[in-house]
C-alpha positions in Angstrom: 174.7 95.5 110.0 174.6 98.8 108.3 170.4 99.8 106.6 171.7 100.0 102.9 173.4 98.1 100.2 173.7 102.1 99.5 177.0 103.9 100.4 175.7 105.7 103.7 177.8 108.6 104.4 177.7 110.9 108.1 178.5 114.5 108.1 179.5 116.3 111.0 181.6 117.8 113.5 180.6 121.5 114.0 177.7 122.9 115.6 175.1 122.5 113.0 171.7 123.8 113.3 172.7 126.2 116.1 172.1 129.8 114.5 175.0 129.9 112.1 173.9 130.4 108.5 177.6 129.9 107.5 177.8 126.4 108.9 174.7 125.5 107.2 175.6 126.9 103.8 178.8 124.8 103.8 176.9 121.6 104.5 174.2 121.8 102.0 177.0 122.6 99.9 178.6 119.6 100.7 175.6 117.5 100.3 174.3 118.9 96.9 177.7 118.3 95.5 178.3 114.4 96.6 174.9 114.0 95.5 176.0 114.7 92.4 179.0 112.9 92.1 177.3 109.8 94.6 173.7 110.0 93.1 173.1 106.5 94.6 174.7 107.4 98.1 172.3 108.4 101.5 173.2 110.9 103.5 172.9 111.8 106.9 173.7 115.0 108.8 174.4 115.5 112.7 172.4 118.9 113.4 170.3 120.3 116.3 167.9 121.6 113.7 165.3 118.6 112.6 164.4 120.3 109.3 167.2 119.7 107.8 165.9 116.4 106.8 163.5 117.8 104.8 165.4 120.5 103.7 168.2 118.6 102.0 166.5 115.5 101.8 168.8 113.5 104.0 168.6 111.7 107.3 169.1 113.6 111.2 170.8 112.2 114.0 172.1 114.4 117.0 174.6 116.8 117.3 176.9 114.7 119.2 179.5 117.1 121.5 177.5 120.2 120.5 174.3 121.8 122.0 174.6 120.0 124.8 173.9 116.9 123.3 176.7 114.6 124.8 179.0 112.7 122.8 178.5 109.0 124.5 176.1 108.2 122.1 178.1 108.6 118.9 179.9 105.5 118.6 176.7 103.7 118.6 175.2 105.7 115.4 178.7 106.4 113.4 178.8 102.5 113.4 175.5 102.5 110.8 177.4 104.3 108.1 180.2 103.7 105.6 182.4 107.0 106.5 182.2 110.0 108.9 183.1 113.0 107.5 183.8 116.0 109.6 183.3 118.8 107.1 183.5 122.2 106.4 184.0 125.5 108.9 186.8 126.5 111.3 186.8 123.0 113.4 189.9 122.2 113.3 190.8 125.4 116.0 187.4 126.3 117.0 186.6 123.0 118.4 189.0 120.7 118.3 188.5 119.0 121.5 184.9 118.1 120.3 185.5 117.4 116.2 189.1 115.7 117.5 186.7 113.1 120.0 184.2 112.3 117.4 186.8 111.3 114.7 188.7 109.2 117.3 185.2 107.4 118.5 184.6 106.7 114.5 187.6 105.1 114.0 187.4 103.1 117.4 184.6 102.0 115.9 185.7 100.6 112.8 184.0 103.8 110.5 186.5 105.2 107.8 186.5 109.1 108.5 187.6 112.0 106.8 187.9 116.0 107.0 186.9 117.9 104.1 187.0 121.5 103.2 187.9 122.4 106.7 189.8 125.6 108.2 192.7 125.8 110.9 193.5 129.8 112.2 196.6 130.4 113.3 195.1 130.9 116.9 193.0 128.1 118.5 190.1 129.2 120.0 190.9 131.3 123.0 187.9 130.1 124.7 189.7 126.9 124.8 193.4 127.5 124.5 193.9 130.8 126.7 193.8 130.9 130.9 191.1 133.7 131.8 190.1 135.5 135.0 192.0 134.6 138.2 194.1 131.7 136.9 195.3 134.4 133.8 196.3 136.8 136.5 197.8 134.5 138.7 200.1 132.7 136.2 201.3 136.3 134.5 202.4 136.9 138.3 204.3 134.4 138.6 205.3 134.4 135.1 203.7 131.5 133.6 201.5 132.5 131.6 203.3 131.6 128.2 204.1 128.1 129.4 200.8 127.0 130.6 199.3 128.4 127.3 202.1 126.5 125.2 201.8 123.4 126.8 197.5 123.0 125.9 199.0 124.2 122.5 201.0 121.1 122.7 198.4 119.2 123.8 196.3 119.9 120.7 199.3 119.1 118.3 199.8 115.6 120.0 196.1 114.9 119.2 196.3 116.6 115.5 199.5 114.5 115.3 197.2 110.7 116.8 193.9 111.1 114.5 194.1 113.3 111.6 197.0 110.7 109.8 194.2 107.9 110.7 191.8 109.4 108.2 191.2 107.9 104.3 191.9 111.6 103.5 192.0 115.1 104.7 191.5 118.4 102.5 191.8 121.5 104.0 190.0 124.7 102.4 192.9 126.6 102.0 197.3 126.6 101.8 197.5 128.7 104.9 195.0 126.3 106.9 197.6 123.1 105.5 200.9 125.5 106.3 199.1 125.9 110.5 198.9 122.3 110.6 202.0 121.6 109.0 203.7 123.6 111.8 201.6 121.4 114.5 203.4 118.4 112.9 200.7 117.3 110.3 202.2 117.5 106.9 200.9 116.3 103.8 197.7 118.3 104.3 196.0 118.0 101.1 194.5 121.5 99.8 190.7 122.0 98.5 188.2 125.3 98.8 186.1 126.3 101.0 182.5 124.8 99.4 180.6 127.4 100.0 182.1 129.0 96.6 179.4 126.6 95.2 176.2 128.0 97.1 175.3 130.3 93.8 177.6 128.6 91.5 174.5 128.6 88.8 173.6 132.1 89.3 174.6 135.3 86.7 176.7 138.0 88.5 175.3 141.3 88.5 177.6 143.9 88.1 178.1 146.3 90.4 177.6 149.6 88.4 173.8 148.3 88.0 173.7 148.0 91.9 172.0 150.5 94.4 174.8 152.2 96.6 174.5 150.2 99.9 177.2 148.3 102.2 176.1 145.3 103.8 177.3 144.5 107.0 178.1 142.4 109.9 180.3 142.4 112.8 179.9 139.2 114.9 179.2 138.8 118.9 181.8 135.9 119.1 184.2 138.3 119.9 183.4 141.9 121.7 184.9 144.8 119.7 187.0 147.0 121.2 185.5 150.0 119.7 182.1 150.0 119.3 181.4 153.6 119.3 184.0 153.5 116.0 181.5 150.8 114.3 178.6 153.1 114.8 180.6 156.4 113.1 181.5 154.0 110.6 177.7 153.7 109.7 177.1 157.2 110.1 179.7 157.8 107.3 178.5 155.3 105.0 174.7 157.2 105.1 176.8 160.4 105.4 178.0 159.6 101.9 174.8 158.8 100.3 174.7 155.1 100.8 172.3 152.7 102.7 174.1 150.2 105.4 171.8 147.0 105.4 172.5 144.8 108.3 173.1 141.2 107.5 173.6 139.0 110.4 175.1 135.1 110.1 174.1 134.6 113.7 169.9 135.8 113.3 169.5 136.1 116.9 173.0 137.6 118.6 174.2 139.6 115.4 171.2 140.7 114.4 170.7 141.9 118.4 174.1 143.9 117.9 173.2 145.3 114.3 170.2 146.5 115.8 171.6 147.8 118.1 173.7 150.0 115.8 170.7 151.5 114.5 171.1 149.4 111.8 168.2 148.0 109.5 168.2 144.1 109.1 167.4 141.9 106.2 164.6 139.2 107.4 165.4 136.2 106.0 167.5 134.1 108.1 169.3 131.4 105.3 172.0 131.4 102.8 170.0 132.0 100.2 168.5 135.2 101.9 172.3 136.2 102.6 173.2 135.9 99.3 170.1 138.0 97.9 170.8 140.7 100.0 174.9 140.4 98.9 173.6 140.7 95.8 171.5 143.9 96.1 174.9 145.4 97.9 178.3 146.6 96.2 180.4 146.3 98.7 180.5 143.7 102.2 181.9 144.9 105.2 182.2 141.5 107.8 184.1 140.1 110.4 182.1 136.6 109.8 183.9 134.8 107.3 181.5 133.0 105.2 179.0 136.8 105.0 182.6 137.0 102.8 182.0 133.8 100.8 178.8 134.6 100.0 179.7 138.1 99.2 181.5 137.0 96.7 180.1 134.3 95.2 177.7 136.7 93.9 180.3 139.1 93.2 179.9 141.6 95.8 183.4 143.4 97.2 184.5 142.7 100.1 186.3 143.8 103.3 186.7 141.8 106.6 187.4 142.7 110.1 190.1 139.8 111.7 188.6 137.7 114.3 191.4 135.1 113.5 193.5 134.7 110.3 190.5 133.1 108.7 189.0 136.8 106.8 192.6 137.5 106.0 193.0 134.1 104.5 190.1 134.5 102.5 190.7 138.1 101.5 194.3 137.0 100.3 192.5 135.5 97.3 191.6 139.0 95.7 194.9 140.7 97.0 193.2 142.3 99.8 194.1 142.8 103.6 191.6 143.5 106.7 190.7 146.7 107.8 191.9 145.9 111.1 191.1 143.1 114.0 188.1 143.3 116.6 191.0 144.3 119.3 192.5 146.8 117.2 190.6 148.6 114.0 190.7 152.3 112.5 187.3 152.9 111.8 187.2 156.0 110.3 189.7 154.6 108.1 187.8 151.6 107.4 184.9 154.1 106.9 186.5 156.0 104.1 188.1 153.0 102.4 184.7 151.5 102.2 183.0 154.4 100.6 185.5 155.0 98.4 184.7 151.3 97.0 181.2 151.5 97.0 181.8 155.0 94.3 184.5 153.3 92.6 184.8 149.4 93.0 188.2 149.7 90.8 188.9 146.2 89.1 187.2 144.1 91.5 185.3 141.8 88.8 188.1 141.0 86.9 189.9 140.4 90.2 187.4 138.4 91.3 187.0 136.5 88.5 190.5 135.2 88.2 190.3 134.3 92.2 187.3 131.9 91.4 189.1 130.6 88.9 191.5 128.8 91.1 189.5 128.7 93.8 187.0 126.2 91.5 190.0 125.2 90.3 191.8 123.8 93.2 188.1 122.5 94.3 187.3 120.3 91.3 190.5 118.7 91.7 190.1 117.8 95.7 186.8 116.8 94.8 188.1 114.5 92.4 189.8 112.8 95.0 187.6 113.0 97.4 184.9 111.0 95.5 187.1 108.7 94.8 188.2 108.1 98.2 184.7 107.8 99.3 183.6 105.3 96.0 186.5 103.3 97.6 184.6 102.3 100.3 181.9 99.9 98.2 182.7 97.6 95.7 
């Protein structure tokens, strides 16, 4: 028997409350706007991190398949609430096998589920969907390599394929996200935004003539860059040409370690809304961490992104702008100059950005739309 005649809702499915201020913008994102659209609904929120409950007023339960909390338990707790929704990040190829399990346990279990706002990269995590070490070696020898790797990309598609068609609805945060899972045999994806575009949605936009001359920056530990020595002459330019490089780390314990590091100067606060102050004190972003981006932007910062996955050159698509390289393979002397030449002369980056948020919110308030409805669905 479920605790309210309230429509109880469940969000989860990536690694919340684990050091990754992006993750926890997009789910306060998510909550504040349901809330507003579902004032009589009660929320809950899978997370490692217990103040969450007090921070967004909602219930806790464990992160189920993340910080080594295991998943056995899930079924047991999803069965309390009206729908799980897996929401928001890169889940659907950073951790599939996990976010893949707990929507398959749900719906075992009777729960309606969903995905909302969530990304798919072109590349699954190669963590997960990569052979490393010895077994790498040994299959390129005897010339196996690509099959071994194709076959556990099969093996995701054939799960894709089983559980996302199960769901009341699934809304992707962008057409290249719905155009990857389209070629894993998932058509139909519906297409939303990534909502983290709503973390400031209130706030005025401060133009960028009226900003000091800094770059903010972030280059992630997920990944090691091949070229590290480049990142720190990158910085060296930046001061070089008169501006300050302020280090703003998504991860506040690894990046910040790294920016460090670099010699670079870090901001203290360790939340989205501390990210997006020091965005806004910036007039241009330099990041491989995609949602350092978002935020960027939302308060209309510039940006420019490092690939660690198609995910930053998804999201810099939107203003007409490509990477300044990967983490495997980046000029950065070139990304050096092209930097400081935006932070003298940011061109027609408002207006640019101003007609990306315009579809971006766009494309949102219609997915919501449906979304809510879906969900309303569930009560009488």
């Amino acid at each position: 028997m479920r605790p309210s005649d309230h429509l109880t809702i469940l969000l989860g499915g990536i690694p919340l409350g684990c050091d990754n201020i992006g993750d926890e913008a997009i789910v306060a994102c998510v909550v504040r706007m349901l809330r507003e659209d579902l004032p009589d609904a009660e929320f809950a929120v899978a997370t490692a991190d217990p103040a969450t409950a007090e921070l967004l007023g909602v219930r806790v339960v464990p992160p189920f398949g993340f910080a080594g909390v295991p998943a056995d338990g899930f079924s047991d707790a999803v069965r309390a609430f009206d729908a799980y929704v897996w929401c928001g990040a890169t889940g659907l190829s950073d951790y599939p096998h996990v976010a893949l399990d707990l929507l398959e346990r749900a719906q075992r279990a009777g729960v309606p589920t969903f995905v909302w706002g969530v990304g798919m990269d072109d590349e699954p995590n190669p963590v997960f969907f990569r052979a490393h070490g010895r077994r790498r070696r040994l299959l390129s020898a005897l010339g196996l390599l690509g099959a071994y790797e194709g076959r556990l990309r099969a093996r995701l598609g054939r799960r894709l394929r089983a559980t996302l068609p199960r769901c009341r609805g699934v809304w992707v945060r962008d057409p290249e996200s719905a155009a990857v899972l389209a070629s894993f045999g998932v058509p139909g994806v519906r297409v939303a935004a990534d909502t983290a575009i709503l973390q400031t949605a209130d706030r005025p936009v401060r133009h960028l003539a009226d900003r000091p001359l800094a770059l903010g920056l972030c280059i992630s530990t997920q990944r090691r860059v091949a070229d590290l020595e480049g990142v720190k002459r990158l910085v060296a330019t930046v001061r070089a040409g008169g501006a300050r490089v302020v280090g703003i780390p998504m991860n506040p314990k690894t990046d910040r370690a790294l920016l460090e590091g670099l010699g670079v100067e870090c901001i203290p606060g360790d939340t989205p809304e501390a990210v997006c102050e020091a965005a806004a004190g910036c007039r241009a972003v330099l990041s491989s961490r995609l949602h350092l981006l978002i935020l960027a932007a939302n308060v209309g910062t510039s940006v420019f992104g490092v690939a660690r996955g198609s995910k930053v050159a998804n999201w810099l698509a939107n203003f007409g702008r490509t990477v300044e390289g990967s983490f495997d393979d980046c000029d950065w002397d070139a990304a050096a100059a092209h930097v400081l030449a935006a932070l003298r002369d940011p061109g027609d980056w408002e207006a640019v950005r101003a007609s990306a948020y315009a579809r971006l919110l766009a494309r949102l308030d219609v997915a919501r739309t449906e979304f809510v409805a879906a969900l309303r669905s569930l009560r009488p």
